[in-house]
C-alpha positions as CSV (number, residue, x, y, z in Angstrom):
1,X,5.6,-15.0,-28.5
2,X,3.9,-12.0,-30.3
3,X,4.9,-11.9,-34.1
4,X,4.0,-8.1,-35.1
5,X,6.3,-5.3,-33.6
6,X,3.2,-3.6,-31.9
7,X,2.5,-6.7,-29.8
8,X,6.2,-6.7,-29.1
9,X,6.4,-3.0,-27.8
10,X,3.4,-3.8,-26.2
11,X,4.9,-6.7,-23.9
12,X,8.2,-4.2,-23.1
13,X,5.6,-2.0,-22.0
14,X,3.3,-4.0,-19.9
15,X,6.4,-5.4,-18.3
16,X,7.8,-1.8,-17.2
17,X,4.0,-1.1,-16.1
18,X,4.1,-4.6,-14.2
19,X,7.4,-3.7,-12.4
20,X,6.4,0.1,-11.1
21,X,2.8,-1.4,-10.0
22,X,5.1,-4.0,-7.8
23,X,7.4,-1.7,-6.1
24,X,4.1,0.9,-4.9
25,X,2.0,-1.9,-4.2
26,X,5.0,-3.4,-1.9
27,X,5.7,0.0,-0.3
28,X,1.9,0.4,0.9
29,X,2.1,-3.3,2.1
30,X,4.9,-3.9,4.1
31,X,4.0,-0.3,5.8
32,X,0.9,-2.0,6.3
33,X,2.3,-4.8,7.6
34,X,4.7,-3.5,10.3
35,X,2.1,-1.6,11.6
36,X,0.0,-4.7,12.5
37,X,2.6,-6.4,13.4
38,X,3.0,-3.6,16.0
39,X,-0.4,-3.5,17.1
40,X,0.1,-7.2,17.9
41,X,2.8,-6.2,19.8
42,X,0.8,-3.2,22.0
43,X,3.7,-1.1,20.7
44,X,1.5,2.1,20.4
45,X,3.9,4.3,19.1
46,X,5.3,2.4,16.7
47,X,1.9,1.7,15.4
48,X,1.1,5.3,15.6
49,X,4.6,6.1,13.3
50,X,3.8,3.5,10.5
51,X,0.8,4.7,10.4
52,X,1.4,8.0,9.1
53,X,3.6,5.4,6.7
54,X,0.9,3.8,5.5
55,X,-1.5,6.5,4.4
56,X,1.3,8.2,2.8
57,X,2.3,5.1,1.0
58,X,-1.9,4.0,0.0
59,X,-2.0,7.9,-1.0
60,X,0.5,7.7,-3.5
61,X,-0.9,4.0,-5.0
62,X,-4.2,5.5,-5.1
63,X,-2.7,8.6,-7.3
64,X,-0.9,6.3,-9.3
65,X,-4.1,4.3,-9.9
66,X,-1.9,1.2,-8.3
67,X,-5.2,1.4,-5.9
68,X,-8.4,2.8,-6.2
69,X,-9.2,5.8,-4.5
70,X,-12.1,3.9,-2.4
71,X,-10.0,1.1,-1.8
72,X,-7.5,3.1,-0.4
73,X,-9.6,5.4,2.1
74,X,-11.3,2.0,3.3
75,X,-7.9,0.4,4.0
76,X,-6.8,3.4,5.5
77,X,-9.9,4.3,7.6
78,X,-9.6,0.8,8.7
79,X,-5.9,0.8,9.5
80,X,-6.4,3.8,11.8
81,X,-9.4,2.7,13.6
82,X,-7.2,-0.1,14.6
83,X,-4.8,1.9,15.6
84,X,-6.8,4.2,17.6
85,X,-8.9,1.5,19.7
86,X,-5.3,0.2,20.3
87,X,-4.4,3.9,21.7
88,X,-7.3,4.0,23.9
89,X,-7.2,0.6,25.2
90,X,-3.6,1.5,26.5
């Protein structure tokens, strides 16, 4: 355990940091997720809903600085290029 105050405040705030970086970085997952798991199902449209989801949930990680902005256009431009083969294909 940190013996000067500082280190102590520091700790509180690394843990309130820790916490908001969970909760975005499990919204942008399980809209990730759910949209896979509906392209493994050939449900299209569902796909095509969570994917609007998704971006909107990697946007808001990547303006948080959750994400980087790179690593969020690459999941994104990767999410709907698997969407969209799985539109055509249908």
């Amino acid at each position: 355990m940190p013996i000067k105050d500082a280190a102590k405040k520091y700790m509180r705030v690394t843990e309130r940091k820790t916490a908001k970086n969970r909760k975005i970085k499990g919204a942008f997952r399980s809209a990730i997720k759910v949209t896979k798991e509906s392209l493994a199902k050939n449900d299209v449209t569902k796909a095509q809903e969570y994917l609007k989801k998704s971006m909107k949930a990697l946007d808001k990680a990547s303006q948080k600085n959750v994400l980087h902005k790179n690593t969020a256009a690459r999941m994104k431009s990767r999410l709907n290029k698997q969407v969209k083969a799985a539109a055509t294909k249908k």
